[in-house]
C-alpha positions in Angstrom: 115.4 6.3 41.3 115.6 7.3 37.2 118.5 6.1 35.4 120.3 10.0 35.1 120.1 9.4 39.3 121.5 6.2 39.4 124.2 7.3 37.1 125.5 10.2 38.7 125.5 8.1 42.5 127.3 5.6 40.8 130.0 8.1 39.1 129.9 9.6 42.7 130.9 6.4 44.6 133.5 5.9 41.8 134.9 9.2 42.2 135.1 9.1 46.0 136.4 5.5 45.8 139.0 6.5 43.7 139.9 9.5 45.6 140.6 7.1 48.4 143.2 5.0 46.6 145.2 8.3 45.6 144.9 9.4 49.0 146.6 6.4 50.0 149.2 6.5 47.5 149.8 10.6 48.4 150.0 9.6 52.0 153.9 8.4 52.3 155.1 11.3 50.7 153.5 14.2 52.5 155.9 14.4 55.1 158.7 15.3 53.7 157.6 17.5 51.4 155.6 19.3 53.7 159.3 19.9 55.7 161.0 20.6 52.8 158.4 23.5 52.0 159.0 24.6 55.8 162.5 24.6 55.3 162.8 26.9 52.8 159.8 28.8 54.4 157.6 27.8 51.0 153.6 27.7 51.0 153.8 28.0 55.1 150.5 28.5 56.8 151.6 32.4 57.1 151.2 32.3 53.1 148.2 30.5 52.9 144.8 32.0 53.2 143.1 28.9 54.2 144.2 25.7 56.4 147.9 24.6 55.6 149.5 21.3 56.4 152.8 22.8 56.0 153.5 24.6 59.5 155.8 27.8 60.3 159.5 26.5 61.9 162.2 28.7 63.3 165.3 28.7 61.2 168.4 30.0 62.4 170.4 30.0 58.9 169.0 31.8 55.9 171.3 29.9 53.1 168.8 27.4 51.9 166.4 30.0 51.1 168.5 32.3 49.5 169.8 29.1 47.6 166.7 28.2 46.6 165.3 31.5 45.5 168.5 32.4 43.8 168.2 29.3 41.4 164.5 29.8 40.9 165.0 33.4 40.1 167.6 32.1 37.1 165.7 29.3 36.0 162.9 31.8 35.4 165.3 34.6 34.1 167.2 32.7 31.9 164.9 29.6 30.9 161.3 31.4 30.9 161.5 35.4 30.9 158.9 37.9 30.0 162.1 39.8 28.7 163.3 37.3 26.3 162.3 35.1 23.3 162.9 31.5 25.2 161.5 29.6 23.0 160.8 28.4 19.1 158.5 25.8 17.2 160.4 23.4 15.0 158.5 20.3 12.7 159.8 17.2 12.0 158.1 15.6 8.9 157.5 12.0 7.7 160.7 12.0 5.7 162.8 13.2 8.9 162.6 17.4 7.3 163.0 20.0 9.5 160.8 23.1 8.8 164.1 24.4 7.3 163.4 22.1 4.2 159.8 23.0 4.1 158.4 25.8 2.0 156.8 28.7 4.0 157.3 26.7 7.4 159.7 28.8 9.1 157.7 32.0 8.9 154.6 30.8 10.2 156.3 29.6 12.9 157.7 32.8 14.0 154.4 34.5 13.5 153.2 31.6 15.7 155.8 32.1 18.6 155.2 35.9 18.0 151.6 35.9 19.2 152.1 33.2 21.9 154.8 35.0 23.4 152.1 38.4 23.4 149.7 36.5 25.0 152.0 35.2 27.4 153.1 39.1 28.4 149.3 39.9 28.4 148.4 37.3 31.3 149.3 35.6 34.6 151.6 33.1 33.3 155.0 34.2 34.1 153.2 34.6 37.7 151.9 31.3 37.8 154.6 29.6 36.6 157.3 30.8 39.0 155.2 29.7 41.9 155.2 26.2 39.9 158.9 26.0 39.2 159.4 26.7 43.1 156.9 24.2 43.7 158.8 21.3 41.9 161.9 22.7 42.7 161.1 22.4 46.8 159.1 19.3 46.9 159.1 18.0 43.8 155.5 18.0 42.3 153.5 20.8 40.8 150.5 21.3 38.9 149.5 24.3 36.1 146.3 24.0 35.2 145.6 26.1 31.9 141.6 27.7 31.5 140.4 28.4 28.1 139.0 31.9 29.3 139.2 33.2 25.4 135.6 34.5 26.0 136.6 36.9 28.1 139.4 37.7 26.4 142.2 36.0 27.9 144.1 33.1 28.7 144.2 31.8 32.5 147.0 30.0 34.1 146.6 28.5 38.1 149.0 27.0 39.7 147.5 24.3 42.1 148.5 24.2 45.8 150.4 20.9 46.0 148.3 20.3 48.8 145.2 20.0 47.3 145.6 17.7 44.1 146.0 14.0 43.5 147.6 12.6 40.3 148.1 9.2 39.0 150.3 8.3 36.1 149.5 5.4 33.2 151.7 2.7 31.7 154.3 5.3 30.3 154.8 7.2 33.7 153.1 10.0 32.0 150.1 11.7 34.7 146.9 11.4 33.1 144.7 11.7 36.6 143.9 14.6 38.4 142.2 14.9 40.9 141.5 18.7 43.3 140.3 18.6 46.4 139.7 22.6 47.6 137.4 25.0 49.3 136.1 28.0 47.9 133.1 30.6 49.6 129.7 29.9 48.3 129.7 33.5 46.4 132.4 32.5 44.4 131.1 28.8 43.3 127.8 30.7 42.6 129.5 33.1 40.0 131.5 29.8 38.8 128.6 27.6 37.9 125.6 28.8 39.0 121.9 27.5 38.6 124.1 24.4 38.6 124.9 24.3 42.1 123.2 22.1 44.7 120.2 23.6 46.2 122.3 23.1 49.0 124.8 25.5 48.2 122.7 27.9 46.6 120.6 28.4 49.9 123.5 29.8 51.4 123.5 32.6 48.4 119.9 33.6 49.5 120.5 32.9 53.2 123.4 35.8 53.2 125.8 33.2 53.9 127.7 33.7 50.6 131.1 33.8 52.8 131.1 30.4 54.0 133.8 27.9 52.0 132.5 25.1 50.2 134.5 21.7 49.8 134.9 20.8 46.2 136.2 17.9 44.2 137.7 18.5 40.5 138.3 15.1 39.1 139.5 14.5 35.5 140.9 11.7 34.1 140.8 9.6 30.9 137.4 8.8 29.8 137.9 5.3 29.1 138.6 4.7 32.6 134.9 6.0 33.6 132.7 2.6 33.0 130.0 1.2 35.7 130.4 -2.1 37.1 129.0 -3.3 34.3 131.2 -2.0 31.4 129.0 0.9 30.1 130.2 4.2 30.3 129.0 6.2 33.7 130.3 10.2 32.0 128.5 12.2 29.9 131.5 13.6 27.5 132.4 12.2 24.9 136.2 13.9 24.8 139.2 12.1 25.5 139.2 13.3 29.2 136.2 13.5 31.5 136.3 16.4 34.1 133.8 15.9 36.7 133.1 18.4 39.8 131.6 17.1 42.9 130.3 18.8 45.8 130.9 17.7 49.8 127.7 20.2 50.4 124.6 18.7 49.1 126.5 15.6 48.0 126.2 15.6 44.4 128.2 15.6 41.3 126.7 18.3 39.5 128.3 19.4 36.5 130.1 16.9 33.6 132.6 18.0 30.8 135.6 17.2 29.2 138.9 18.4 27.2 140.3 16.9 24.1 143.7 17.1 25.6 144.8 16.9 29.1 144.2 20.5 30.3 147.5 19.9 33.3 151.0 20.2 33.2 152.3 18.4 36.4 156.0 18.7 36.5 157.5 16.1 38.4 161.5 17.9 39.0 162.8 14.0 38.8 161.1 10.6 39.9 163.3 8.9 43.1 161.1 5.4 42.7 157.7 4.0 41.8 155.4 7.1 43.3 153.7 9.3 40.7 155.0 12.3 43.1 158.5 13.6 42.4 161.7 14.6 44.9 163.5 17.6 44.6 167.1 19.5 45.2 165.8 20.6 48.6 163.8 17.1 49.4 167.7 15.3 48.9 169.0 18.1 50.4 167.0 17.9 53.7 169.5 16.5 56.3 171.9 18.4 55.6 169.9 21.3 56.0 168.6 20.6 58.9 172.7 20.1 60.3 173.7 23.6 59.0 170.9 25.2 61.0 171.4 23.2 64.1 175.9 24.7 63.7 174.1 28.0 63.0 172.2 27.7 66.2 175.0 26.3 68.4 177.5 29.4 66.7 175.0 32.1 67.8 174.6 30.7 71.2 178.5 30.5 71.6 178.6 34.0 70.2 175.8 35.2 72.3 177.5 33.4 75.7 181.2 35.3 74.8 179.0 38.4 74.1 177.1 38.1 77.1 178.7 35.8 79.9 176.4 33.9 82.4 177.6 36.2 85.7 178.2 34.5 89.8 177.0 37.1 92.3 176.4 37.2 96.1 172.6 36.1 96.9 172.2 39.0 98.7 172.5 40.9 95.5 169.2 39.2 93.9 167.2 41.4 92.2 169.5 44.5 93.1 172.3 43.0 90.2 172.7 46.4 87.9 174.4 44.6 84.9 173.9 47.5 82.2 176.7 49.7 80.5 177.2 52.0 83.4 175.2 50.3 86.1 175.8 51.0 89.7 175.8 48.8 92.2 176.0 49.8 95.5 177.3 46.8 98.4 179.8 46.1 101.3 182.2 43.9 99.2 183.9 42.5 102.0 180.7 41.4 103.7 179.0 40.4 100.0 181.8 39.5 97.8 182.6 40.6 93.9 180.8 39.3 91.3 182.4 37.4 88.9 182.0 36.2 85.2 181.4 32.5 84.3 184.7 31.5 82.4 183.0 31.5 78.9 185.8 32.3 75.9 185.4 29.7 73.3 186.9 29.1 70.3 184.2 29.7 67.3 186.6 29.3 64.2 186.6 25.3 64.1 182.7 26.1 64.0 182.7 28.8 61.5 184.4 26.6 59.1 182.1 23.9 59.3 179.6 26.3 58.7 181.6 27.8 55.8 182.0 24.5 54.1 178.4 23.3 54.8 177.0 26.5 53.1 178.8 25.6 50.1 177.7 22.3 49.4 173.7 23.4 50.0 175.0 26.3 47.8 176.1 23.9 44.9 173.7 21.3 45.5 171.3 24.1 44.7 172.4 25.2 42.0 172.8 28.4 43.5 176.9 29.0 42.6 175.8 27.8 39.1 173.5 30.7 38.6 176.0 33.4 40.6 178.3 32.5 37.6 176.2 32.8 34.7 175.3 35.9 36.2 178.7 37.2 37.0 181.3 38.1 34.1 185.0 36.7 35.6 187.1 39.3 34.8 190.5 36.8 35.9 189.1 35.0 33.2 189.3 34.3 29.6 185.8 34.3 27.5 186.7 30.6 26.7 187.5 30.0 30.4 184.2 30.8 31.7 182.1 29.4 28.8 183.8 25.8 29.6 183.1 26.6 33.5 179.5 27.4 32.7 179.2 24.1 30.1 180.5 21.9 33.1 178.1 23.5 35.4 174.9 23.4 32.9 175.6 19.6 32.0 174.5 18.7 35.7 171.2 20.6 34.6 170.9 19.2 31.4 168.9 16.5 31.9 166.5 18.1 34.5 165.9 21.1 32.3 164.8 18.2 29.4 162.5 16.8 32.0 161.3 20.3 32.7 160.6 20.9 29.1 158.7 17.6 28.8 156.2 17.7 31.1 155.8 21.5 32.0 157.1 23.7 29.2 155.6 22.3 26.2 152.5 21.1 28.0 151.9 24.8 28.6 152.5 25.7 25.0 150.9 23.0 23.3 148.1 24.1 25.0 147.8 27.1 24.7 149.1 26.4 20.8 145.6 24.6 20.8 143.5 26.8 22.1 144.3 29.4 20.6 144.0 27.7 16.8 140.6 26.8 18.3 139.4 30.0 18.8 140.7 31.2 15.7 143.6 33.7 17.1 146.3 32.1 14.4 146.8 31.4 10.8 145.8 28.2 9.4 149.8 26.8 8.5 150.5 26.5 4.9 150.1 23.5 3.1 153.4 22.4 2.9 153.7 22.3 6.3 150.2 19.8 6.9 151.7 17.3 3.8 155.3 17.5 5.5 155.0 17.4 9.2 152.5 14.8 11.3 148.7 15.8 11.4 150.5 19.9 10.6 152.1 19.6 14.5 155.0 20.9 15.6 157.0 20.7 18.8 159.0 23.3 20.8 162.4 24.1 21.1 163.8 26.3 23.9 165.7 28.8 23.1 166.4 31.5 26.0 169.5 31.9 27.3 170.1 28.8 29.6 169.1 26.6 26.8 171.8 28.6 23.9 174.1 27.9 27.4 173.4 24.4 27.1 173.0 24.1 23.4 176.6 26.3 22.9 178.5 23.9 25.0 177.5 20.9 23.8 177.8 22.0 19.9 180.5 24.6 19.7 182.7 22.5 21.2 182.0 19.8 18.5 182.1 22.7 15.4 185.5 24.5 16.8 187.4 21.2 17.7 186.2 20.3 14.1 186.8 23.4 12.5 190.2 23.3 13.7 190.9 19.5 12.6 190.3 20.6 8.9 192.1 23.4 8.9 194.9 21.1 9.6 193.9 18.8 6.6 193.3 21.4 4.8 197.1 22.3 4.8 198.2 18.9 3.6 195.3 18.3 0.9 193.1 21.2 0.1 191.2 19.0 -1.7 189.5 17.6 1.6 187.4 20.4 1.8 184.8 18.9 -0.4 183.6 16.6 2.7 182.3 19.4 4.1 178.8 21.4 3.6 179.9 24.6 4.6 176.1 25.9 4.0 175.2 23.4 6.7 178.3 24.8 8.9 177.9 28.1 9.2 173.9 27.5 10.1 174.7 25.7 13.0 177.8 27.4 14.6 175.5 30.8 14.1 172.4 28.2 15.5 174.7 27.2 18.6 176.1 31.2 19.4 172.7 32.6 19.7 171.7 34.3 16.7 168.1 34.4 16.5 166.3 32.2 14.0 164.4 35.2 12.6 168.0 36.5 11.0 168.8 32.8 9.3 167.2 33.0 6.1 165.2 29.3 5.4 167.1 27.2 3.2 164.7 27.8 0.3 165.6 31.3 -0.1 169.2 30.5 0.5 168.3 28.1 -2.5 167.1 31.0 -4.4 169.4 33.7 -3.8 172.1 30.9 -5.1 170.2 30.0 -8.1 170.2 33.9 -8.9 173.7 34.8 -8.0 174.2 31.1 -10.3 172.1 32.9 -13.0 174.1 36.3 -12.9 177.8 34.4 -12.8 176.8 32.7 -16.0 175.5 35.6 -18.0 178.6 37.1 -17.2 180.8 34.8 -18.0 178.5 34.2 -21.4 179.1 37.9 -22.3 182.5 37.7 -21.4 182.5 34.8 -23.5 181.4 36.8 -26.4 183.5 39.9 -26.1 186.3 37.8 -26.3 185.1 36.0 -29.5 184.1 39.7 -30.9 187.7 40.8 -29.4 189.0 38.1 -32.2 186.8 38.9 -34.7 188.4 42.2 -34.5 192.4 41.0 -34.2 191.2 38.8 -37.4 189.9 41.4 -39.6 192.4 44.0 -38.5 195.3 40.9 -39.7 193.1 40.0 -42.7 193.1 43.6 -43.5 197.0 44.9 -43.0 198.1 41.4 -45.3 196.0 42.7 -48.3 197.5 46.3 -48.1 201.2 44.6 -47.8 200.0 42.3 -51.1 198.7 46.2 -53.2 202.1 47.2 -52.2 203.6 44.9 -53.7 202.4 45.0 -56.9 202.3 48.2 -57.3 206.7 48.5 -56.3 207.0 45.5 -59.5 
């Protein structure tokens, strides 16, 4: 055996051995996400083209679902919409400056936002991430995994069936293992990779058996973590992350790369404990479910019984019982007897209003009211009314929708941001911007219409309770006003209500504009200034001259 040989069986045991441990780890938590997908009717095997864990159940209330596709729906429409700008790139630099205080920053960042957003609208991503965001939000874990495909022309976004990937996390909590275990048909590795395939594989190209799937395992992982039993390194790559592909068929790894950056966003919705996997609203939510379909169940069977009452006939009448709307039944009654119905009124109100009362709480613990009102206008209501209603509602979501952000939304954009820089698609940023900010990075800020929710509550409230204050003070000492930058003021109560960034002029052309209108005040005043001292001139000569006629006068009368 060469040494290339013994190096790839050796990263194959390790990969397998490893694959082991995170099956382990996975194990205790498939089970109830795997119900709380069935529950919701999410990633059942009806959806699934190949084998499912997550099996079909009848449900005999539809709430949960339409709760759970309702706050989806507006976390997608009002957090990440094709239809919207929903989100913006903001720098911090080494002396704590914003890219309002840096020269040029602000409009390459909108030209940057502007062409990530368009290649965004030009792909699968608003696809692909829905199906993630329903992912997390169900059973707590999902997985984007983002393909530089700029070679053919585009960017590619998959989300990962929870069912198929592994992930461990390092000392920060942060997942920075990722391991796929899936089947594909032969015909599709073959376009995939190849020449590169096991001979294995690639006799079932030639043998017309291109259909059949072929087990794969995708592993990548930090590249420091892929040494030999004797310290060396057993990958190839020399990037941060090693991606390795195995195959079941043929039994070989054959094909070694790696990615400067982690190439996953796996959004956990929140952790619930030490497991690298998340829980979710519906995973919490689960039991009580499960009791509002098993009331729905018992309320159609009442209803069904007082609909259609069991019935006591004569056994001579069996099979010859004509129970339809205008049946006829032909019998000696006195010899037979009269049918008769089983005594079956109930009372279904008590049971309605459980039901009533249960659908509300899976309604709010789902978010869905939450969404119903930002999408409904209250006309009973003042504008004030319903913006402190919706702050209330949207500071429950406030620290999910951060966690969201961390570890899917800028993931994703980061990303991409890369890639696209890479591949030469966007501006080199100006220098200012690389002196000011760390290595020239910037980081994201959303801004769709959830977020300017969020960010309205939380600082409006602050700027009109303020605003109000020194209005107050403002009566009893005008004076006071010089504590406060009303430059900075106005930025951020227009920053808080929405208005686009594009419209805010940066702070250095505020600067300039100033310095001009500064410039135009004092040439004014200068040549005011000196028509007032030619104004006197005048008044002078005009009095010098009128006292000399009076003096000719006067010499003249004598």
């Amino acid at each position: 055996m060469d040494a290339k040989t013994k190096r790839l069986e050796e990263l194959k045991q390790s990969l397998l051995n490893t694959l082991s441990d995170m099956e382990n780890v996975r194990r205790p938590t498939e089970e109830i996400r795997w119900e709380a997908c069935a529950l919701v009717k999410h990633r059942t095997t009806a959806f699934n083209l190949g084998h499912s864990k997550i099996k079909s159940i009848p449900l005999h209330s539809n709430v949960q679902v339409e709760a759970t596709n309702t706050a989806v729906n507006g976390i997608m429409g009002y957090l990440i919409s094709q239809n919207i700008r929903w989100f913006n790139f903001t720098t911090q630099g080494k002396n704590f400056q914003n890219a309002d205080n840096i020269f040029g920053a602000k409009d390459h960042l909108e030209l940057v936002v502007s062409t990530l957003l368009n290649v965004f609208s030009q792909c699968n991503f608003y696809s692909s991430t829905h199906l993630a965001t329903k992912d997390a939000f169900v059973q707590g874990t999902s997985a984007e995994f983002i393909v530089d495909d700029l070679k053919h022309g585009a960017m590619v976004y998959d989300t990962i069936d929870p069912q198929e990937f592994y992930i461990s996390e390092n000392d920060n909590r942060r997942v920075d293992t990722f391991y796929r275990v899936y089947e594909i048909p032969a015909r599709i590795a073959y376009k995939k990779w190849g020449e590169k395939l096991p001979e294995e594989v690639k006799r079932l190209i030639k043998n017309n058996a291109g259909h059949q799937k072929i087990k794969f395992l995708h592993a990548i992982y930090p590249r420091k973590d892929a040494l030999a039993r004797n310290g060396n390194a057993i990958i190839s790559t020399r990037k941060q992350y090693a991606s390795v592909h195995y195959s079941y068929t043929g039994d070989r790894v054959f094909l070694e790369s790696g990615y400067d950056e982690f190439p996953v966003a796996v959004h956990r919705w929140f952790l619930n404990g030490t497991s690298p996997y998340g829980s979710s609203p519906v995973i919490e939510l689960a039991e009580e479910i499960k009791k509002l379909d098993k009331m729905a169940y018992l309320y159609l069977m009442a209803a069904d019984k007082n609909a259609n009452p069991p019935i006591f006939a004569p056994e001579v009448l069996k099979g010859r019982l004509n129970l339809n709307p205008g049946g006829r039944n032909y019998a000696n009654l006195a010899q037979t007897g009269e049918p008769k119905l089983f005594p079956s009124t109930l009372d279904l109100n008590h049971l309605a209003n459980e039901i009533q009362m249960q659908t509300r709480v899976i309604q709010q613990s789902l978010y869905s009211d939450l969404f119903n009102i930002l999408m409904r206008q209250d006309q009973q209501r003042t504008a004030t009314e319903v913006r402190e209603i919706k702050g209330e509602g949207l500071v429950l979501l406030s620290s999910i929708i951060g966690n969201m952000q961390e570890e899917k939304i800028t993931p994703l954009i980061m990303r991409t941001y890369h890639i696209l820089r890479k591949g030469g698609m966007l501006p080199p940023p100006p220098d200012e911007l690389v002196n000011a900010s760390k290595d020239g990075q910037v980081k994201v800020e959303l801004d769709g219409p959830l977020a300017q929710n969020m960010k309205a509550y939380h600082q409006t409230v602050g700027i009109t309770q303020g605003m109000q204050a020194l209005a107050a003070v403002m009566q009893l000492n005008p004076d006071s006003q010089v504590n406060v930058n009303f430059d900075e003021l106005i930025r951020q109560a227009m920053s808080a209500n929405g208005m686009p960034q594009p419209i805010i002029r940066e702070k250095a052309e505020v600067k300039k504009i100033k310095e001009q209108q500064q410039k135009i005040l004092e040439q004014q005043a200068q040549a005011q200034q000196m028509q007032a001292q030619a104004d006197a001139m005048g008044k002078l000569s005009h009095t010098n001259g009128t006292g000399a006629q009076q003096m000719m006068q006067g010499v003249v009368g004598r």
